[in-house]
PALOGU-800155 format. One record per residue (C-alpha): residue in one letter; x, y, z negated; residue number from 1. Coordinates in pm, 1 decimal. Layout:
// residues N
- A;X;Y;Z;NUM;
...
***
This chain:
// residues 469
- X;0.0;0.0;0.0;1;
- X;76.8;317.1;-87.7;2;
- X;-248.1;482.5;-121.8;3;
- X;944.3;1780.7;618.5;4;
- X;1347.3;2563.6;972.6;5;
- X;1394.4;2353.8;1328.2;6;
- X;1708.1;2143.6;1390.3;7;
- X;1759.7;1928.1;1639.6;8;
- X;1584.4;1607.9;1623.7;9;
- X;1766.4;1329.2;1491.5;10;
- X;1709.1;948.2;1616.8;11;
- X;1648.6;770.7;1382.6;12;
- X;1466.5;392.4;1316.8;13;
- X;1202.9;242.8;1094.9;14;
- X;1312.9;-28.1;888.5;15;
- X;971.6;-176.4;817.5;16;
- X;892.3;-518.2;838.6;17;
- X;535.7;-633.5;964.4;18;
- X;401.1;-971.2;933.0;19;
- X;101.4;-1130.1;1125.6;20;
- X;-99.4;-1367.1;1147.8;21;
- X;8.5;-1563.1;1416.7;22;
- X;-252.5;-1554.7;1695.9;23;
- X;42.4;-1430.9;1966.9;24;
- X;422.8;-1529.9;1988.2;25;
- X;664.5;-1201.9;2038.7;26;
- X;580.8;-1071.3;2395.7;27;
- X;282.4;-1041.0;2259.7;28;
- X;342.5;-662.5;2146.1;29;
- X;93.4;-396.0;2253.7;30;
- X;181.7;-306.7;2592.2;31;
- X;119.5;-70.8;2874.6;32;
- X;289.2;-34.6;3232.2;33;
- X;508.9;269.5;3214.5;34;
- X;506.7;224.5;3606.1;35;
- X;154.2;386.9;3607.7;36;
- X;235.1;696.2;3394.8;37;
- X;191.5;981.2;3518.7;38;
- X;433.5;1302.7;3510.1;39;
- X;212.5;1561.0;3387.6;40;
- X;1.4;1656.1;3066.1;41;
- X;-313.5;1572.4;3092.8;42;
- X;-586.6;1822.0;2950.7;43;
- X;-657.3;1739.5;2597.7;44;
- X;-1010.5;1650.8;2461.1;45;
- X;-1217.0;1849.0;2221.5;46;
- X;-1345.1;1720.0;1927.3;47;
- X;-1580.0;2041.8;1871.5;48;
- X;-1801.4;1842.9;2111.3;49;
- X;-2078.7;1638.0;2009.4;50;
- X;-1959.4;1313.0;2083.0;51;
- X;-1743.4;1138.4;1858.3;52;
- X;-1546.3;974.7;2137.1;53;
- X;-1341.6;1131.6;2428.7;54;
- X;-1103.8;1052.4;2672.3;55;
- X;-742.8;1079.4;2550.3;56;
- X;-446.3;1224.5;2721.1;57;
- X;-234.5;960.5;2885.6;58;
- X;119.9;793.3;2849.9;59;
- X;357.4;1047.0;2998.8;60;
- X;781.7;991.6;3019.9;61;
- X;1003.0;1123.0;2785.9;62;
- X;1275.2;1304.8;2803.5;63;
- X;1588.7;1161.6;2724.3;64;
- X;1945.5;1291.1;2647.4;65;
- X;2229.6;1089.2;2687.0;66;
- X;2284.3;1106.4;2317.8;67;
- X;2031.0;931.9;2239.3;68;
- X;2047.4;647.3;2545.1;69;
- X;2144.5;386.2;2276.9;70;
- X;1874.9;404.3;2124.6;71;
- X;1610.0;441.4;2354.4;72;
- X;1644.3;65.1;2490.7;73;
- X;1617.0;-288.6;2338.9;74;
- X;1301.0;-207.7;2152.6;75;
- X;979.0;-253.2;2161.5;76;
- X;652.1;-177.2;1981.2;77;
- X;446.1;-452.7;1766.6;78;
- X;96.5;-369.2;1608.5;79;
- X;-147.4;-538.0;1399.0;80;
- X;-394.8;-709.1;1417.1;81;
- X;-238.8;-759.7;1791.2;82;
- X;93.8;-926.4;1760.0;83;
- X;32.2;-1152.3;1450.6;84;
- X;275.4;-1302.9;1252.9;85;
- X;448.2;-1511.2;1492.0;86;
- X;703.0;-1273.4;1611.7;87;
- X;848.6;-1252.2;1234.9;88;
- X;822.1;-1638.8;1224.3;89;
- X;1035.2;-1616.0;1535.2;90;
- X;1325.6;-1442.0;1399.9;91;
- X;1330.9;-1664.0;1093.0;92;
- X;1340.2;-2039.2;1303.4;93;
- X;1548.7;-1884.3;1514.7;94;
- X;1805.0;-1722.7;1240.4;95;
- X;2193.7;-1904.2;1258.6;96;
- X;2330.5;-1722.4;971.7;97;
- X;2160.9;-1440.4;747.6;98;
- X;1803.3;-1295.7;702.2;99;
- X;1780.6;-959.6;510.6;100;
- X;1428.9;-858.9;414.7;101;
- X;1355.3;-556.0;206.6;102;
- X;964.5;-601.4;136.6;103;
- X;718.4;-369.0;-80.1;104;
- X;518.4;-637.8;-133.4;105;
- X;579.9;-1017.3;-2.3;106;
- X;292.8;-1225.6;-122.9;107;
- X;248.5;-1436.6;240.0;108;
- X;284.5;-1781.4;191.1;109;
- X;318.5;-1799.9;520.0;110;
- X;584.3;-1564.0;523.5;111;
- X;778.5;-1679.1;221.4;112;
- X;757.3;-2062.5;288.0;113;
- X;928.8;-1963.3;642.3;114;
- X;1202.8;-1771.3;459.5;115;
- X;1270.8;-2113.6;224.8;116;
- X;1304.7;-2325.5;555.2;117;
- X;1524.3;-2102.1;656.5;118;
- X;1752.2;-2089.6;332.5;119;
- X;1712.1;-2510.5;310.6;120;
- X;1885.2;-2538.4;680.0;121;
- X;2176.9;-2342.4;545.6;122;
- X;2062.6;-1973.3;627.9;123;
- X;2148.9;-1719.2;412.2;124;
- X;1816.4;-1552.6;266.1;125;
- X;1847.1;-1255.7;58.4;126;
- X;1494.1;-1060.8;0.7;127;
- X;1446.7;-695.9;-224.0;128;
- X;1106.8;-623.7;-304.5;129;
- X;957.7;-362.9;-523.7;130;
- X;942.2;-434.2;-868.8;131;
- X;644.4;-232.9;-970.2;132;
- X;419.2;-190.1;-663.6;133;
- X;154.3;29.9;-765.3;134;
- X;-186.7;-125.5;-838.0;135;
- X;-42.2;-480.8;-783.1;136;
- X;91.6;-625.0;-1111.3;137;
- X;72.2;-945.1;-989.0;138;
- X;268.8;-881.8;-643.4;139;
- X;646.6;-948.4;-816.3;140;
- X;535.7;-1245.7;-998.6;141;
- X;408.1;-1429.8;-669.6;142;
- X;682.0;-1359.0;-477.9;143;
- X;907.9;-1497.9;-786.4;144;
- X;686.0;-1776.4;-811.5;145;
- X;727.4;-1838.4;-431.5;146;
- X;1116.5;-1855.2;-411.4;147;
- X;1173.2;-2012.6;-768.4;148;
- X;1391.2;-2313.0;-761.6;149;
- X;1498.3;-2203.5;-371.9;150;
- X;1807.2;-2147.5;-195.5;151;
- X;1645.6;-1777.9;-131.4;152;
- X;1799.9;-1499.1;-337.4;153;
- X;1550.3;-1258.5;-487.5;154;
- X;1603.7;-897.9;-601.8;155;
- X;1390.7;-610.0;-700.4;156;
- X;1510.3;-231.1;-621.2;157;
- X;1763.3;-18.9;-784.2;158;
- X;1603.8;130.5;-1095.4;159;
- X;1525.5;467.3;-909.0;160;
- X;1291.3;341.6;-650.7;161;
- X;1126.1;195.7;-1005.7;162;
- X;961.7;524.5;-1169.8;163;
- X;609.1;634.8;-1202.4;164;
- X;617.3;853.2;-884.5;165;
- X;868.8;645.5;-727.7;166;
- X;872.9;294.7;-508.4;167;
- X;1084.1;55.3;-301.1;168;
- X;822.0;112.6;28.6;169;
- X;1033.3;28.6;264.8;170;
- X;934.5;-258.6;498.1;171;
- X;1203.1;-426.1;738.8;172;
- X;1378.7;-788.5;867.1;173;
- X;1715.7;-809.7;1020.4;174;
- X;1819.0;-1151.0;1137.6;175;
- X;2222.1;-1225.3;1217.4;176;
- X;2332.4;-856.5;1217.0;177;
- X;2681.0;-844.6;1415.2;178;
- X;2588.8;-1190.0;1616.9;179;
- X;2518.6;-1181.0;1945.7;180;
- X;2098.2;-1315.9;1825.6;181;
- X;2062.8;-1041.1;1634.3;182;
- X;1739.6;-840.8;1559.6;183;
- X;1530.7;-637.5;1334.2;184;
- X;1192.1;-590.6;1332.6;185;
- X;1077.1;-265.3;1115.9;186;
- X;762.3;-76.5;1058.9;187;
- X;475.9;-21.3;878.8;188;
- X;306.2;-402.4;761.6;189;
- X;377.4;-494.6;411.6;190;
- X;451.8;-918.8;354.8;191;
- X;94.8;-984.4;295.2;192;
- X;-201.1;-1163.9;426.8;193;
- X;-377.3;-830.2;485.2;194;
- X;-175.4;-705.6;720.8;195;
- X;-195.4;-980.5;944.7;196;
- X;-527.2;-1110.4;942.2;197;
- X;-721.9;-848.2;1119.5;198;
- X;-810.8;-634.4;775.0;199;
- X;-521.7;-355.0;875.0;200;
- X;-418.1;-162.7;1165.2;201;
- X;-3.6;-174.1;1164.5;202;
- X;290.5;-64.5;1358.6;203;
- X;629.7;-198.5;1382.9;204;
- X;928.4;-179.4;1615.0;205;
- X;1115.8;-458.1;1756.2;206;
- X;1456.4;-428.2;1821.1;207;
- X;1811.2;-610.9;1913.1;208;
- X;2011.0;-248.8;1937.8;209;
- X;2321.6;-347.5;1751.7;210;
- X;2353.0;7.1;1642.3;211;
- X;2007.5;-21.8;1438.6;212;
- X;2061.0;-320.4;1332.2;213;
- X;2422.2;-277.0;1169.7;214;
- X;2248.5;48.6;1016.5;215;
- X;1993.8;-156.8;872.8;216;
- X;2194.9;-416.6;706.6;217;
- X;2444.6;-145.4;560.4;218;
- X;2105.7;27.3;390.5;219;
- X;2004.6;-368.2;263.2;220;
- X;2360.1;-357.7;134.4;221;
- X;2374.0;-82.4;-87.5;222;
- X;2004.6;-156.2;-230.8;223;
- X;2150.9;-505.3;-285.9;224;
- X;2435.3;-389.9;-510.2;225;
- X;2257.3;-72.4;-662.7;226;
- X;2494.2;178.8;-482.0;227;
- X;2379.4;494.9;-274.8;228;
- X;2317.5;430.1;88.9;229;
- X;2486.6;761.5;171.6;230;
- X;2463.3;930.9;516.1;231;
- X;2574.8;604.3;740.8;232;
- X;2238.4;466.5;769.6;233;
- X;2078.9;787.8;783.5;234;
- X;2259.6;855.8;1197.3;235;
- X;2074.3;616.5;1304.6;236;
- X;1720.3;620.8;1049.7;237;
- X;1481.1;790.6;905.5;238;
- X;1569.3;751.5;535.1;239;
- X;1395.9;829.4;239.8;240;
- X;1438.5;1015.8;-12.3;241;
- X;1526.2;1274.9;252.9;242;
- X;1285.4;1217.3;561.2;243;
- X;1168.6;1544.8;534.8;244;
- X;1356.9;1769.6;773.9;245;
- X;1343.3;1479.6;1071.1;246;
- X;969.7;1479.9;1091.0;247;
- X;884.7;1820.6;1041.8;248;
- X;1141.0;1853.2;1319.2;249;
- X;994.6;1586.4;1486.4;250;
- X;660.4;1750.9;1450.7;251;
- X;756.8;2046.5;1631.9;252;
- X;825.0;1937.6;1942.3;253;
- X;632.9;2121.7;2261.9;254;
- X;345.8;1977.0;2403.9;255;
- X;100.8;1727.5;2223.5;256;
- X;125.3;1503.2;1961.1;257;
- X;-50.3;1233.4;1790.7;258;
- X;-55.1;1126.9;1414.8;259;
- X;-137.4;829.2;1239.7;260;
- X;-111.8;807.5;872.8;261;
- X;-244.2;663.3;520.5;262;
- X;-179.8;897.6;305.3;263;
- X;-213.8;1253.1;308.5;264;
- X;-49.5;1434.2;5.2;265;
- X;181.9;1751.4;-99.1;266;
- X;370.4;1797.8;256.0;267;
- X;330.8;2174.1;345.6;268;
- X;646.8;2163.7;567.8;269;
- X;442.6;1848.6;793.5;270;
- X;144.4;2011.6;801.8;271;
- X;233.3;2376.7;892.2;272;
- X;429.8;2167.2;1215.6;273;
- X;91.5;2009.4;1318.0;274;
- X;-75.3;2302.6;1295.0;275;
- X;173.1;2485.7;1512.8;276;
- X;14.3;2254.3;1799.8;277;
- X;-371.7;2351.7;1716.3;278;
- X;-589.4;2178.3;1964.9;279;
- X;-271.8;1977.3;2125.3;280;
- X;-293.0;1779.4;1790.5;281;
- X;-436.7;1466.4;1701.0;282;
- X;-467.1;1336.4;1369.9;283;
- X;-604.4;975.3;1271.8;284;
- X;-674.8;897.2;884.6;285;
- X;-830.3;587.8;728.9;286;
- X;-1222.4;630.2;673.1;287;
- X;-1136.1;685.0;274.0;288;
- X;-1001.6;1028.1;152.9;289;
- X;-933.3;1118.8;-176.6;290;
- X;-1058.8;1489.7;-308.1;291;
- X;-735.7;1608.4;-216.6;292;
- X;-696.7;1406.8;113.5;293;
- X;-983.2;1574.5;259.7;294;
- X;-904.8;1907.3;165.0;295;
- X;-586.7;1829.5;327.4;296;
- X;-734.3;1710.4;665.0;297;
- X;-990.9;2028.9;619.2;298;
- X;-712.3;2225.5;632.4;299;
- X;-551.7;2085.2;923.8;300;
- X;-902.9;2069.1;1077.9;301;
- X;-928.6;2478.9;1018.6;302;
- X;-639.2;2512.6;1220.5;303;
- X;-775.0;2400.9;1542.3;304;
- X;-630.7;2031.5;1505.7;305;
- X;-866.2;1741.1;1591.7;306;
- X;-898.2;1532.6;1303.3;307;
- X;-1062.4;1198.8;1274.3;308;
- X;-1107.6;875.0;1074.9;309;
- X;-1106.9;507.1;1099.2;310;
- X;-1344.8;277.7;884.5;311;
- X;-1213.5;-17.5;1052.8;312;
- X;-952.9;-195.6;1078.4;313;
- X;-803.0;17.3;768.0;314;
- X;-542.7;245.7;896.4;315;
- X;-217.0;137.5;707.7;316;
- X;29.0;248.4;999.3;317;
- X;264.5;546.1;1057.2;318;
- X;296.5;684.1;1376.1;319;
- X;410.0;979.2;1566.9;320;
- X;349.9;988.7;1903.8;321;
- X;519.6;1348.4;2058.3;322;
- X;708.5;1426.1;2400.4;323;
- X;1044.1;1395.6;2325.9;324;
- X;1024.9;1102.2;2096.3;325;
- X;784.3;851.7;1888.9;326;
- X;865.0;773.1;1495.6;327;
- X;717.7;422.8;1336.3;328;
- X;814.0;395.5;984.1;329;
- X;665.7;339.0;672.9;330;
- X;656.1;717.9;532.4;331;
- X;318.9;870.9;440.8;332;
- X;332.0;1229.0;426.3;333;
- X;327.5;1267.8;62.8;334;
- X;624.4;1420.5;-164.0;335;
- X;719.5;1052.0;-314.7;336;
- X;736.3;913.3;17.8;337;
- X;922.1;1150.1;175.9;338;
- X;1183.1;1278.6;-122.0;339;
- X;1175.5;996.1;-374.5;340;
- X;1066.0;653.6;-225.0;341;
- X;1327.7;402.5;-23.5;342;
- X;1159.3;443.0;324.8;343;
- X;1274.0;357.6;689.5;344;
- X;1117.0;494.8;998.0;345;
- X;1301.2;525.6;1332.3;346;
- X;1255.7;805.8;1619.3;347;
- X;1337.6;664.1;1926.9;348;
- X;1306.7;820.9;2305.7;349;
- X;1221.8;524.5;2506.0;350;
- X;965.7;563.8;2741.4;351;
- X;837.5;204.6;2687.2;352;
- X;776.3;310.8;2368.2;353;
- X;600.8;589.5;2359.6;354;
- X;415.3;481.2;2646.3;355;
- X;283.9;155.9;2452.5;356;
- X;228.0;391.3;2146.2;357;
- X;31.9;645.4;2288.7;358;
- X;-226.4;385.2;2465.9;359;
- X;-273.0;199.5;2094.8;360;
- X;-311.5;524.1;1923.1;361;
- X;-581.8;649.6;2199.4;362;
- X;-759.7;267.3;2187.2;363;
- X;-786.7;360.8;1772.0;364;
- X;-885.2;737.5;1819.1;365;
- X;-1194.1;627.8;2029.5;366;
- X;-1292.5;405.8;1783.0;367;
- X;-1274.9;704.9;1518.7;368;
- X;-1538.6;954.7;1413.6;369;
- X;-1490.2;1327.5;1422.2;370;
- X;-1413.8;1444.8;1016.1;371;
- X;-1712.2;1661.8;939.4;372;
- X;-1978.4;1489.1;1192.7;373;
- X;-2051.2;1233.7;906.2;374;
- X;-2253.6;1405.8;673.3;375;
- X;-2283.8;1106.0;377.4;376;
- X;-2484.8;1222.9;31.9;377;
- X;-2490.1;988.6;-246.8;378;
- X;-2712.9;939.7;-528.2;379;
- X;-2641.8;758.1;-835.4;380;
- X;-2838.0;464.1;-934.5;381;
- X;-2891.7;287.2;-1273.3;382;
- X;-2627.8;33.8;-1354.6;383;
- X;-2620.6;-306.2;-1206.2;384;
- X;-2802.7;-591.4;-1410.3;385;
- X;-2461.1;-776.6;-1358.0;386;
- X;-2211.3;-582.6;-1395.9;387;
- X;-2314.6;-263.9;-1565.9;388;
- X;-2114.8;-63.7;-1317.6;389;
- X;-2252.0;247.3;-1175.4;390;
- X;-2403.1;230.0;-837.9;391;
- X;-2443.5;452.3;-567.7;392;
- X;-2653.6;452.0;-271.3;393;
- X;-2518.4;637.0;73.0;394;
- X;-2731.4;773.1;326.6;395;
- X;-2489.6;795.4;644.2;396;
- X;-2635.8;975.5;921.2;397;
- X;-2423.1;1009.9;1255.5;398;
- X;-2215.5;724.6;1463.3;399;
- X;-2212.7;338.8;1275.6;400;
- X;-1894.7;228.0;1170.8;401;
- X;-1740.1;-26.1;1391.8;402;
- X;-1844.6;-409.9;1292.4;403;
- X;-1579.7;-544.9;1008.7;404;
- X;-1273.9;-757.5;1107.2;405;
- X;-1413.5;-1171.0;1061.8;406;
- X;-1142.3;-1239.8;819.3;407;
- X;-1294.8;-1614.2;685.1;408;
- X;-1206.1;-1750.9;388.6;409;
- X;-1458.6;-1685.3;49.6;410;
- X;-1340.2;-1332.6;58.6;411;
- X;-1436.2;-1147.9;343.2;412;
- X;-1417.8;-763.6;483.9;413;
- X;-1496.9;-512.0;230.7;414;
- X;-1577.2;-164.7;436.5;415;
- X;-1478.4;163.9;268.9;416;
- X;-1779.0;302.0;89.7;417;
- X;-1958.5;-9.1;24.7;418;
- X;-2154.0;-19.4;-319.0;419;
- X;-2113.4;-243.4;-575.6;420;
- X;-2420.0;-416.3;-496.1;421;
- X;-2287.7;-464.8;-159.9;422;
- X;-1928.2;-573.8;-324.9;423;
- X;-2126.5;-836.2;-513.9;424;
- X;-2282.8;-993.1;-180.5;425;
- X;-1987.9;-1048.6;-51.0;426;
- X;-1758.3;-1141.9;-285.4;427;
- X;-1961.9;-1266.1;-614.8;428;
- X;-1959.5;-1107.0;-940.1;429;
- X;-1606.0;-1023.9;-1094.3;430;
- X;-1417.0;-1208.6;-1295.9;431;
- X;-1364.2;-865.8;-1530.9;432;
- X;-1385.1;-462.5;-1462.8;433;
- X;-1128.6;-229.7;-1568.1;434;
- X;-991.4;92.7;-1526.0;435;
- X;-701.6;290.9;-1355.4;436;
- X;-608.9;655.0;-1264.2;437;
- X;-551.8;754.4;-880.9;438;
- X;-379.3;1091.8;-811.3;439;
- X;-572.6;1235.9;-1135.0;440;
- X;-889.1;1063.0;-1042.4;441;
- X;-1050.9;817.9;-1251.4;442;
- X;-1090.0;436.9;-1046.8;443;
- X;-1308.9;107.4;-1170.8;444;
- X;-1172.7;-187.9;-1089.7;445;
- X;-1342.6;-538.9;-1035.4;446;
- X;-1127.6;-838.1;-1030.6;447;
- X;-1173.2;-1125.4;-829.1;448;
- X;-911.0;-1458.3;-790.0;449;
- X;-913.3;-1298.0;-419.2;450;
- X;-804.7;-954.4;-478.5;451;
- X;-921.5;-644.9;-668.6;452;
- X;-1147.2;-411.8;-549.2;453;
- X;-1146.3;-28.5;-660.6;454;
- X;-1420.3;247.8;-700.7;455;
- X;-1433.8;611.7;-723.2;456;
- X;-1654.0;823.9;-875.1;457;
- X;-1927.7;772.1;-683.2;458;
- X;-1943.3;428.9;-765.5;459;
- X;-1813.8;331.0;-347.2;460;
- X;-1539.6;134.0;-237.6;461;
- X;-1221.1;319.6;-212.0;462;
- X;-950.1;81.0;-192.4;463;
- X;-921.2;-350.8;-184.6;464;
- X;-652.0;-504.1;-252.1;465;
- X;-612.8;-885.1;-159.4;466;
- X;-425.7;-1153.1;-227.5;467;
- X;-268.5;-1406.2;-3.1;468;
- X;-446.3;-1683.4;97.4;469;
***
């Protein structure tokens, strides 16, 4: 979960690691024919018309400096629920002699019982994940209960990426760096069944660039001992704490751009960049924002920038999609993520790229609905006979959501804003109701053996959290 003055850009790549679910081996990235694209800018849509879909601008070239050739080749672009797991699954069978994978959260069974095969045929597996993921107590202990009595070496972060208002989010898999197999995959998909089994929307890069990769595995190797990664990694990534400055800069670039993102939180520098582009901006956000989330996107909507949301799949990736380069990572734009988290992104030129980008992020954007043409009022309802939890009844009138992921399995698709009522149809009564606090905002939470589901103040849906199955 997690729930930027102009310089010169600076390429950088996203060390995330996405897993799927295994529906597609690794061509099976989401692809368009750059052949087709055309050389010019199309006109953009405008989302002050009534309709809450439009045609998008298509794929154009990108410029690109011979600086920057290295790194504008031997990638490409992997999203959920598209590629499934099998491209990760790849790299690990096909691993000769090391797999480094820094995880937030590696839960997958799938995932994890691949990573012991590998270890058991004389592979070297060393794994970092983050030692207090917020709202997942029980993340570390499965992934130590996974690898206990293994050949795979476990590790949580250094103890700064271990504060209240500070993670190990960083997602990304290198396989044999300095071999002539090796690769790194990187993005935005945590190690968990939800990001591979249709519930998310994710974005990862693919790459065999032995510049990247050799960047990579010198950031896994100063997490591994506890050292500072210094500025080595950071030629060649986008590195938090101090992502700031590349994706404002980023940001700036002429002509349109596109944004997806999870989180929207304290990032003035980001958001005075968008709005630089007014109506040339798009902006995608999960269906869900918090008080302060919306008056975020408000104020980016005030601007002139089109704004919309995404009820489903939920919109967990990070992408920027501009002229002169495209960024996948896992940084939200929020102050931890950019200044205090461990975070990889990269910003790459390639054509292919951005080209296969831009068509996935216009494919989502039609699906969305224009912030402010849902008009929802809710109305608080006596407690449930079950539960004794608040209810809420919404009254939604504009565009229905899109139908839910099918997911299978006794817990299925929870939409954003669902009641508890609804919460109970589909996933039984819980097995106990607590309490947690959520940027300053009070949360209920319902546990289930499948996950834990969490409610705002007006007694909706607001986040869901499963666990692997």
């Amino acid at each position: 979960m997690s729930r930027i003055s102009k310089v010169p850009v600076i390429l950088s790549i996203c060390a995330v690691l996405l897993f799927g679910c295994g529906r597609a081996g690794p061509t099976s990235a989401f692809t368009t024919s750059t052949s087709t694209t055309p050389t010019s800018a199309a006109v953009y849509p405008s989302d002050s018309t009534t309709s809450a879909k439009s045609s998008s601008r298509p794929a154009q070239p990108i410029g690109k400096s011979s600086s920057d050739s290295s790194l504008s080749s031997d990638m490409s672009l992997l999203t959920e629920p598209q590629a499934g797991v099998m491209p990760w699954l790849n790299l690990v069978s096909h691993a000769h002699k090391e797999i480094l994978v820094n995880e937030y959260l590696l839960t997958y069974s799938v995932l994890t019982e691949a990573l012991i095969a590998a270890s058991q045929r004389g592979v070297t597996v060393d794994v970092i994940v983050d030692g207090h993921p917020y709202k997942d107590s029980s993340a570390l202990s499965q992934s130590k209960s996974a690898f206990a009595g293994t050949k795979v070496d476990l590790r949580t972060a250094p103890p700064r990426f271990e504060g209240s208002y500070s993670f190990d989010h960083a997602k990304y898999f290198v396989v044999d760096p300095g071999q002539s197999d090796q690769v790194a995959i990187l993005g935005s998909p945590n190690g968990t069944a939800s990001a591979f089994d249709g519930y998310n929307a994710e974005d990862a890069i693919q790459t065999t660039n032995p510049s990247i990769v050799a960047a990579l595995a010198r950031l896994f190797a100063a997490d591994w001992q506890g050292s500072r990664a210094g500025s080595s990694p950071r030629r060649l990534l986008v590195v938090s704490p101090g992502s700031n400055t590349l994706l404002t800069n980023l940001l700036y670039s002429k002509g349109p751009i596109e944004v997806a993102t999870e989180e929207l939180g304290d990032a003035p520098s980001l958001y005075g960049a968008i709005e630089s582009h007014g109506s040339q901006a798009r902006v995608l956000l999960p269906s869900y924002l918090s008080y302060s989330e919306r008056s975020y996107a408000l104020e980016l909507l005030g601007s002139g920038v089109q704004v919309r949301t995404l009820s489903s799949p939920y919109l967990h990736a990070k992408l920027i999609v501009t002229t002169t380069g495209t960024f996948v990572g896992s940084q939200n734009f929020s102050e931890p993520s950019l200044n205090n988290n461990r975070e990889v992104g990269v910003i790459t030129s390639s054509p292919q790229v951005q080209s296969q980008a831009l068509l996935w992020f216009n494919t989502l954007w039609n699906d969305g609905t224009v912030l402010g043409a849902q008009v929802t009022t809710t109305t608080a309802t006596p407690p449930s006979s079950t539960t004794g939890v608040t209810q809420a009844t919404t009254n939604t009138a504009s565009i229905s959501p899109p139908p839910a992921p099918t997911t299978g399995g006794s817990y299925p698709y929870i939409p954003y804003g669902d009641t508890g009522q609804q919460v109970e149809s589909l996933w039984g009564q819980p097995t106990s109701i607590g309490a947690t606090t959520y940027d300053g905002y009070q949360e209920q939470m319902w546990s289930y053996p499948g996950g834990t589901v969490y409610f705002g103040s007006s007694g909706t849906v607001v986040y869901v959290q499963r666990l692997s199955s």
